[in-house]
Backbone as ProteinMPNN parsed JSONL, in Angstrom:
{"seq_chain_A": "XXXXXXXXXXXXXXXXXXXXXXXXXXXXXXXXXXXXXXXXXXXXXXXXXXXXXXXXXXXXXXXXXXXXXXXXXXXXXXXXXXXXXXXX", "coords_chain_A": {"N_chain_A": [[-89.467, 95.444, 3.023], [-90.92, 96.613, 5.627], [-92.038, 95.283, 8.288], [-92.864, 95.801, 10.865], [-94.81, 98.39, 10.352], [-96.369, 97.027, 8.655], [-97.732, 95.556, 10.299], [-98.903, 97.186, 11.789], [-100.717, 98.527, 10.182], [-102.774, 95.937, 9.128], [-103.689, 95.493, 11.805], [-106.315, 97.184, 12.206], [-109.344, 97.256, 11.174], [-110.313, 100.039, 9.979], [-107.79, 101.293, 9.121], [-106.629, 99.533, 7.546], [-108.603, 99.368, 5.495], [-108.787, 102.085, 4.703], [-106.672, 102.534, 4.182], [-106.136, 100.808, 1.655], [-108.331, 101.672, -0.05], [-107.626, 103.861, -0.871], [-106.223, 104.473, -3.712], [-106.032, 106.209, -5.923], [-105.596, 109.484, -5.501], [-107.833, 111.163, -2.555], [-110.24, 112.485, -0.886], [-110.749, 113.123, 2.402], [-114.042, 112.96, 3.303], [-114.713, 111.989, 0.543], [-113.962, 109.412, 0.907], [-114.939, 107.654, 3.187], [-117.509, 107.794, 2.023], [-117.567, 106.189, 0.091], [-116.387, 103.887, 1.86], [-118.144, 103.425, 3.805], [-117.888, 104.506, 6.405], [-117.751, 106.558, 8.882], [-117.258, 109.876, 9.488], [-115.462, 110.298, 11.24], [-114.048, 108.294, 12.337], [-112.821, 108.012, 9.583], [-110.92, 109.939, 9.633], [-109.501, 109.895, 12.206], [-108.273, 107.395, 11.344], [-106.515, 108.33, 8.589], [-105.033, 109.909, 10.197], [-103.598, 108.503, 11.769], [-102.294, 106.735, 10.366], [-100.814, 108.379, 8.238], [-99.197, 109.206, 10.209], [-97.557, 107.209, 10.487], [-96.406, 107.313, 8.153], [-97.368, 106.57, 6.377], [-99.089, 107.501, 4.869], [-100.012, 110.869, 3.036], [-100.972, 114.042, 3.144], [-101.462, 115.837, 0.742], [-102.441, 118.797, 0.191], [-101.876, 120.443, 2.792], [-102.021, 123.11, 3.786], [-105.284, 123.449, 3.799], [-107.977, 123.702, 5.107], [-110.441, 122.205, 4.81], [-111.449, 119.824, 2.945], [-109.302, 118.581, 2.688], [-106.818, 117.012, 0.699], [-105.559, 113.2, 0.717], [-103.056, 110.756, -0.079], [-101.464, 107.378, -0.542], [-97.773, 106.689, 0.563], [-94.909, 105.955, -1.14], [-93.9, 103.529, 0.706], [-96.645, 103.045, 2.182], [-97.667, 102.226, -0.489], [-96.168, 99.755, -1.006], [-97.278, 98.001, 1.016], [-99.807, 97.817, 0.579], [-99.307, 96.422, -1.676], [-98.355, 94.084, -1.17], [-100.468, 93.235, 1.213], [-102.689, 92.932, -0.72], [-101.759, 90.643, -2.204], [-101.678, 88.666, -0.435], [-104.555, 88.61, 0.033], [-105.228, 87.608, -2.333], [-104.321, 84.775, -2.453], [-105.331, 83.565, -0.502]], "CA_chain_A": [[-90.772, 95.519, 3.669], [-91.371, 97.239, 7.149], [-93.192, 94.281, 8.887], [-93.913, 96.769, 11.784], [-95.753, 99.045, 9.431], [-97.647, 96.283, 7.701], [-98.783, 95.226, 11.523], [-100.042, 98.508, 12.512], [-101.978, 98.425, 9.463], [-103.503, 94.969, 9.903], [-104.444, 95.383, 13.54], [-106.878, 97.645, 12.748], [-109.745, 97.214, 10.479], [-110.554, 100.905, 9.175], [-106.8, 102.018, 8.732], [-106.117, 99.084, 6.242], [-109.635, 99.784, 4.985], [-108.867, 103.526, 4.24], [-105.102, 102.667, 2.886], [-106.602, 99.976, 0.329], [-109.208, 102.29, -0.709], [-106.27, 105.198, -1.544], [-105.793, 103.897, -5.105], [-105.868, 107.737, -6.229], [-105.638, 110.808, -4.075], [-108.531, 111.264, -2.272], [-110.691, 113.838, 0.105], [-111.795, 111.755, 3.622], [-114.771, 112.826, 3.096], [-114.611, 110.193, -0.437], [-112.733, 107.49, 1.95], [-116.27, 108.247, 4.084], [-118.479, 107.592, 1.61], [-116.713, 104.883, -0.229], [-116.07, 102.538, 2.425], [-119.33, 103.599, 4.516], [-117.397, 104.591, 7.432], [-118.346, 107.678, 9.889], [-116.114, 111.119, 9.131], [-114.564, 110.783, 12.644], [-113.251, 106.934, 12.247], [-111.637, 108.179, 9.044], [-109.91, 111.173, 9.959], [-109.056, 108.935, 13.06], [-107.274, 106.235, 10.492], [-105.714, 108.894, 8.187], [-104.046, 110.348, 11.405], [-102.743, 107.26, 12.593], [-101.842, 106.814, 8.967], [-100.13, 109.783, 8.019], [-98.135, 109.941, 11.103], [-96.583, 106.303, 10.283], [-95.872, 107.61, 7.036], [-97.844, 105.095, 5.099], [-100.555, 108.255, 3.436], [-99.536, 111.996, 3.034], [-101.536, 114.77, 2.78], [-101.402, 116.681, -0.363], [-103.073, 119.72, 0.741], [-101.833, 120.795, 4.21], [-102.864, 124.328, 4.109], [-106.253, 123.486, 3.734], [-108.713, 123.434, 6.221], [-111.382, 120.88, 4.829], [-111.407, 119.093, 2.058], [-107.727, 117.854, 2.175], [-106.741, 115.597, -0.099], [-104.28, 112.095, 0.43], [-102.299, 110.228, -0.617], [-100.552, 106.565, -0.01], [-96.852, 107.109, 0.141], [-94.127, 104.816, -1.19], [-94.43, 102.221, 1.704], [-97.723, 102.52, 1.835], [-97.902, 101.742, -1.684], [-95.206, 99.086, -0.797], [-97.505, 97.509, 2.034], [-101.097, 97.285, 0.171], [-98.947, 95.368, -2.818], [-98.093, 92.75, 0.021], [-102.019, 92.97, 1.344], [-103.277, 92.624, -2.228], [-101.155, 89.714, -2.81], [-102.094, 87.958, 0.394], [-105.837, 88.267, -0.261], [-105.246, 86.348, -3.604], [-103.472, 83.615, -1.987], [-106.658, 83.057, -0.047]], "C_chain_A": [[-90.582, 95.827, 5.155], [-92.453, 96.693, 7.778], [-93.961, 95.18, 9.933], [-95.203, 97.345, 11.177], [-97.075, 97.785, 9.308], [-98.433, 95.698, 9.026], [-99.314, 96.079, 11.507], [-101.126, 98.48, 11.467], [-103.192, 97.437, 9.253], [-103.923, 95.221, 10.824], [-105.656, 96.078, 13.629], [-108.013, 97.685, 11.096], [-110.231, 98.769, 9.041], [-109.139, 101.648, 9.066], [-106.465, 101.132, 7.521], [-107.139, 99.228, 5.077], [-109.598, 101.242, 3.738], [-107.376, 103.312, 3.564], [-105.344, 101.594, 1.663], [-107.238, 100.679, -0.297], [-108.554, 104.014, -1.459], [-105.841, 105.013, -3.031], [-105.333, 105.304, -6.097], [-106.228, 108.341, -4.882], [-107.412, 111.024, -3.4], [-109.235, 112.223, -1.164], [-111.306, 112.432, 1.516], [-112.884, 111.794, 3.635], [-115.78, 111.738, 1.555], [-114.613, 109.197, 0.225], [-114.72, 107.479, 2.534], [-117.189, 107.395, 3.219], [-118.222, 106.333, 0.814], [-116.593, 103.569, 0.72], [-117.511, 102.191, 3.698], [-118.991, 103.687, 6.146], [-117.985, 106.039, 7.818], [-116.681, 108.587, 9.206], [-115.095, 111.079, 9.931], [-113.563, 109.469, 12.594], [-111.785, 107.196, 10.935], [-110.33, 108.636, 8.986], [-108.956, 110.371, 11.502], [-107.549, 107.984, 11.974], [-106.262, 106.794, 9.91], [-104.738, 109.503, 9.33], [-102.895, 109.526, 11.523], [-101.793, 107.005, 11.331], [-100.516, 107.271, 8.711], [-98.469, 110.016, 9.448], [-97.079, 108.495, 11.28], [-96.017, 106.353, 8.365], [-96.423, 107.058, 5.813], [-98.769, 106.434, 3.846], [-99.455, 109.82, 3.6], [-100.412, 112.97, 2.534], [-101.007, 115.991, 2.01], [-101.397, 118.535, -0.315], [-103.192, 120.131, 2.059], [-102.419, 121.92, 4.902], [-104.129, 124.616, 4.004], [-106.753, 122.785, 4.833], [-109.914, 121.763, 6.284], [-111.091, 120.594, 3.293], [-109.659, 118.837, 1.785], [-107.774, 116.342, 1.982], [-105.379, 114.534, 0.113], [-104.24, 111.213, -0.194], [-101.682, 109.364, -0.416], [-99.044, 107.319, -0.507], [-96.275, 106.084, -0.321], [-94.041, 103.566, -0.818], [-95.703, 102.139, 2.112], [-98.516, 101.6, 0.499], [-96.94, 99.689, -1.262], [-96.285, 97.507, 0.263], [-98.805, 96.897, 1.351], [-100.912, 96.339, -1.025], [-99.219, 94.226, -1.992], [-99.554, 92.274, 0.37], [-102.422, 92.123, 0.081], [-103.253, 91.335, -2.463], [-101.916, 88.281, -1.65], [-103.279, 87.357, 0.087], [-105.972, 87.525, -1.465], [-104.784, 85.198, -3.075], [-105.172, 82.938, -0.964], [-107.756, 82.428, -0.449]], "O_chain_A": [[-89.941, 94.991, 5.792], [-93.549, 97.238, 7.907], [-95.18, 95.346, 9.986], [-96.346, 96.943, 11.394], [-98.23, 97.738, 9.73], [-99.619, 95.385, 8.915], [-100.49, 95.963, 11.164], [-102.312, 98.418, 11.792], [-104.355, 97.838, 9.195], [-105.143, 95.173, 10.668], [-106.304, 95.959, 14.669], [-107.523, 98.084, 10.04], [-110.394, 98.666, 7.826], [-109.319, 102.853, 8.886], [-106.057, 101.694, 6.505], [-106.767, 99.226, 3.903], [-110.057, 101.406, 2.608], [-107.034, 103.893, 2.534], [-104.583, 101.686, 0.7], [-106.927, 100.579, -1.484], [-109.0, 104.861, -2.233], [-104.855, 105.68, -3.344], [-104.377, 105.29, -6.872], [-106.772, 108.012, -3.828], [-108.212, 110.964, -4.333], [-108.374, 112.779, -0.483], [-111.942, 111.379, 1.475], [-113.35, 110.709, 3.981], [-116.852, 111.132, 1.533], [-115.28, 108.175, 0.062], [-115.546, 107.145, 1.685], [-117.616, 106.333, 3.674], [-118.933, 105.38, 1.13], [-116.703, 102.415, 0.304], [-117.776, 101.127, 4.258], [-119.648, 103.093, 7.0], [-118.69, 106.611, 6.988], [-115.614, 108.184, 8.741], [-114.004, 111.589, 9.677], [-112.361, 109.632, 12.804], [-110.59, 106.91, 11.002], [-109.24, 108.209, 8.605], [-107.73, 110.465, 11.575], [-106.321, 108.056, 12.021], [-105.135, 106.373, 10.175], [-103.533, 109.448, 9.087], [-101.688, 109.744, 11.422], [-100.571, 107.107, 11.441], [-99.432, 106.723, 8.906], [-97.394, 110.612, 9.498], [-96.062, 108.528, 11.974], [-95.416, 105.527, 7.679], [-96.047, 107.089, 4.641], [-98.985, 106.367, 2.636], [-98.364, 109.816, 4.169], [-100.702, 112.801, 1.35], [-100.317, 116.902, 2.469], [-100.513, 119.292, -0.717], [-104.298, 120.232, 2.59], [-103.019, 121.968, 5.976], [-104.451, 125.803, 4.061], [-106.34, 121.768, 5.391], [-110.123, 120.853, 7.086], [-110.419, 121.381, 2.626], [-109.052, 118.955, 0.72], [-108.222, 115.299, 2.457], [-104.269, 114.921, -0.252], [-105.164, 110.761, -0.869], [-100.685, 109.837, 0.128], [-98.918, 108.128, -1.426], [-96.878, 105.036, -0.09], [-94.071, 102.601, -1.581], [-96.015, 101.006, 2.478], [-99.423, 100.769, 0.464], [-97.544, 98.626, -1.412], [-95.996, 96.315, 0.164], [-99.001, 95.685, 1.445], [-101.813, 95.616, -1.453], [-100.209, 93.506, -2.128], [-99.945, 91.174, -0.02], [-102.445, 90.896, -0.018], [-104.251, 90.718, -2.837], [-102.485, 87.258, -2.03], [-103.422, 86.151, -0.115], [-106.939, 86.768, -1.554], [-105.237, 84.353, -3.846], [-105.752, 81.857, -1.068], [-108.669, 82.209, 0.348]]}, "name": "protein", "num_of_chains": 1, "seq": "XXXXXXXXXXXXXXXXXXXXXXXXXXXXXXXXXXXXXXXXXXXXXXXXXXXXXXXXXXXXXXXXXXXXXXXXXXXXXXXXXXXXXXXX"}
């Protein structure tokens, strides 16, 4: 487990928001409507995301509608979440 990781994702309510809600691949505009967040917060989260490795976008050469993806340690990180919130 990559405690760093699993902070950055805690600290911030719509990045662990948008990597819990990754369960299948998804378009941000889904994440959007799904979690009732604004287009700009998401694409915001997936950024931040994506560039700690936790999501991965599927569809790079596409302009809009690109679709992600948790990666490995993301997958790795929302087990840990998951588990927490039961313990509660």
């Amino acid at each position: 487990m990559d405690w760093s990781k699993y902070s950055f994702v805690i600290r911030a309510k719509n990045r662990k928001a948008v990597l819990l809600c990754l369960s299948k691949p998804k378009t941000p505009t889904q994440l959007a409507e799904e979690l009732k967040l604004s287009l700009p917060h998401i694409s915001r989260a997936l950024k931040e995301l994506e560039k700690e490795g936790l999501v991965e976008c599927l569809t790079p050469s596409e302009k809009v509608g690109r679709v992600y993806k948790r990666t490995k340690i993301g997958e790795e990180i929302v087990n840990f979440v998951k588990s927490e919130l039961k313990e509660e």
